[in-house]
Backbone as CSV, one residue per row, in Angstrom:
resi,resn,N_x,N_y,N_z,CA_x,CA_y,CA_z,C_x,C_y,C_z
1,UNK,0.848,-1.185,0.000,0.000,0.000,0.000,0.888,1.241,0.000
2,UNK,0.527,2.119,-1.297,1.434,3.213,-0.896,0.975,4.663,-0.059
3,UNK,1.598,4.966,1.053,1.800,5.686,2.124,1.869,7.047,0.916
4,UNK,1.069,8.054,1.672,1.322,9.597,1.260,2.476,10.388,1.947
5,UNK,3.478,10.400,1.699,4.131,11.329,2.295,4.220,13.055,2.151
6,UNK,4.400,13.479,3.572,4.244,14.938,4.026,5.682,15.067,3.277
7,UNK,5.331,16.577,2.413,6.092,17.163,1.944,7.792,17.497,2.668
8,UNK,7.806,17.885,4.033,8.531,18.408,4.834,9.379,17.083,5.449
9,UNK,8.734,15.809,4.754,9.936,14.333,5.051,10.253,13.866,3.582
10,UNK,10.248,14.823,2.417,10.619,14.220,1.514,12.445,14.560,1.212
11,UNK,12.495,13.585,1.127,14.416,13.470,0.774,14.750,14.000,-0.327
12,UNK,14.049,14.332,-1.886,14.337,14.822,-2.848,12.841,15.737,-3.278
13,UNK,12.969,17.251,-4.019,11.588,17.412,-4.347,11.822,17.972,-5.847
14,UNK,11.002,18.226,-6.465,10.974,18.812,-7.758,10.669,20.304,-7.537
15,UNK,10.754,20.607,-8.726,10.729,22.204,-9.104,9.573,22.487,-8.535
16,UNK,8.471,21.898,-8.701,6.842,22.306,-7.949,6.996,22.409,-6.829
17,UNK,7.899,21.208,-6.239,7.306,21.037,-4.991,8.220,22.642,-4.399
18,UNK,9.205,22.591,-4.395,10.131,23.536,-4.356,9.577,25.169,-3.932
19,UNK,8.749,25.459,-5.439,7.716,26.817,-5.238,6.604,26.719,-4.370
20,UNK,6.308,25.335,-3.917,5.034,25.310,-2.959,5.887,25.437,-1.486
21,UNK,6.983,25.240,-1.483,7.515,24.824,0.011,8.070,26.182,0.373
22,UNK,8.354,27.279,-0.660,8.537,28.318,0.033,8.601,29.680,-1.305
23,UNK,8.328,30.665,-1.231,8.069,31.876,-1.422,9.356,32.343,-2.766
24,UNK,9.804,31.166,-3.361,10.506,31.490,-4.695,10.075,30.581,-5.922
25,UNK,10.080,31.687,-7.064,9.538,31.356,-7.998,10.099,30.186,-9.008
26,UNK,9.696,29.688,-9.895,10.409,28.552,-10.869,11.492,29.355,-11.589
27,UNK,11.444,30.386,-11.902,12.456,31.056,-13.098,13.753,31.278,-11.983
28,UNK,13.495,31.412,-10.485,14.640,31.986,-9.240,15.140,30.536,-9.537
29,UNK,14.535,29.496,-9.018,14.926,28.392,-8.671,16.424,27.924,-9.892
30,UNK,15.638,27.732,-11.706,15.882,27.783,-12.576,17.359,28.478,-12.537
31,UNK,17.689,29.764,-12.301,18.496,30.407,-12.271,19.799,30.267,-10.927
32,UNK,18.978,29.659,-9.996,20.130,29.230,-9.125,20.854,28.077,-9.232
33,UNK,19.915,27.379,-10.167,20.402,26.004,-10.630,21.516,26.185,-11.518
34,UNK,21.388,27.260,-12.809,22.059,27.221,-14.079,23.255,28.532,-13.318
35,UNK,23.366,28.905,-11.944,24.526,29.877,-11.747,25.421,29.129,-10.949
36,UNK,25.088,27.922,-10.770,25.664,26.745,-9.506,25.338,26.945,-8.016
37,UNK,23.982,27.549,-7.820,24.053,28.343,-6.498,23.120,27.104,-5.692
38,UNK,22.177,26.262,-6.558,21.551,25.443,-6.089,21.927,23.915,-6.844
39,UNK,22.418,23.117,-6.440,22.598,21.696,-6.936,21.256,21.085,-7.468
40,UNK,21.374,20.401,-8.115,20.063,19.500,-8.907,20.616,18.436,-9.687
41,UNK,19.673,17.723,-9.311,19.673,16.123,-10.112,18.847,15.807,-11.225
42,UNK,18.927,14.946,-12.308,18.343,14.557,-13.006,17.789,12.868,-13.426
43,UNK,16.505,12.711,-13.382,16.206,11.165,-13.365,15.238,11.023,-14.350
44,UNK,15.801,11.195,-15.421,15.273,10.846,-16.618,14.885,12.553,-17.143
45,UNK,13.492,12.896,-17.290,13.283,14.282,-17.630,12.804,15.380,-16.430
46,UNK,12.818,14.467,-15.245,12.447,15.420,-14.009,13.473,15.873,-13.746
47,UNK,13.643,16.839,-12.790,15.072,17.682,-12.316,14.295,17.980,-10.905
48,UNK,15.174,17.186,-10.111,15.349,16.946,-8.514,16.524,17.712,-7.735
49,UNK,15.638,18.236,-6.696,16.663,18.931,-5.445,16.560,18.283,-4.618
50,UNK,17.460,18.310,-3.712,17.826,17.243,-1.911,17.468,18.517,-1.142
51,UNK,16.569,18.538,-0.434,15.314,19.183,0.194,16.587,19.527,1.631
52,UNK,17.785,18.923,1.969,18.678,19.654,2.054,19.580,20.757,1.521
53,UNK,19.722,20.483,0.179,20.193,21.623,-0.454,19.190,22.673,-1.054
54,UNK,18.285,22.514,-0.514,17.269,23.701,-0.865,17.112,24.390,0.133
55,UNK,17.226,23.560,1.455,17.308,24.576,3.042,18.421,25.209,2.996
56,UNK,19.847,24.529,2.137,21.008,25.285,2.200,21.128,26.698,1.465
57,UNK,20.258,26.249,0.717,20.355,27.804,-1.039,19.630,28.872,0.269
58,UNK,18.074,28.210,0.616,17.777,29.541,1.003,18.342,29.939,2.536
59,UNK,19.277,29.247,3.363,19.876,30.075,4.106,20.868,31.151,3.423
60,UNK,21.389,30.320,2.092,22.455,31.616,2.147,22.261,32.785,1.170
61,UNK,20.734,33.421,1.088,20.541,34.020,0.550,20.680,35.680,1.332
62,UNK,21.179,36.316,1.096,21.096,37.502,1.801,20.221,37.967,2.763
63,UNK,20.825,38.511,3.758,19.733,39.016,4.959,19.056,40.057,4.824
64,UNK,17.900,40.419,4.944,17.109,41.829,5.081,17.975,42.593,5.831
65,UNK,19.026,43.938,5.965,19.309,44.575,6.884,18.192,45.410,7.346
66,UNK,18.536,45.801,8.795,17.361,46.584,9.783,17.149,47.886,8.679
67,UNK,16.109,48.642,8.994,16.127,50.177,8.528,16.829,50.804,9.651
């Protein structure tokens, strides 16, 4: 029987899942991929991120400084 898994225990996600899990768009994602800023995999015609290296991209995205 296959089990639904919660987004937030998945080990690899796709580009969708990616824009649903947080507040950047497919063309950002796209572009961090093709500048080396975000790693990605490929398994056949899907293109997969390690839902670790997607927590990693968006820590090291620049901080809001205070006003």
């Amino acid at each position: 029987m296959h089990q639904q898994t919660d987004i937030s225990e998945k080990f690899g996600l796709s580009i969708d899942e990616c824009v649903a899990r947080a507040p950047v768009g497919r063309t950002k994602i796209y572009e961090a991929i093709g500048e080396g800023l975000l790693p990605a995999r490929k398994c056949g015609r899907r293109t997969l991120i390690l839902a670790d290296d997607f927590k990693a991209y968006l820590a090291s995205l620049p901080l809001v400084e205070a006003a």
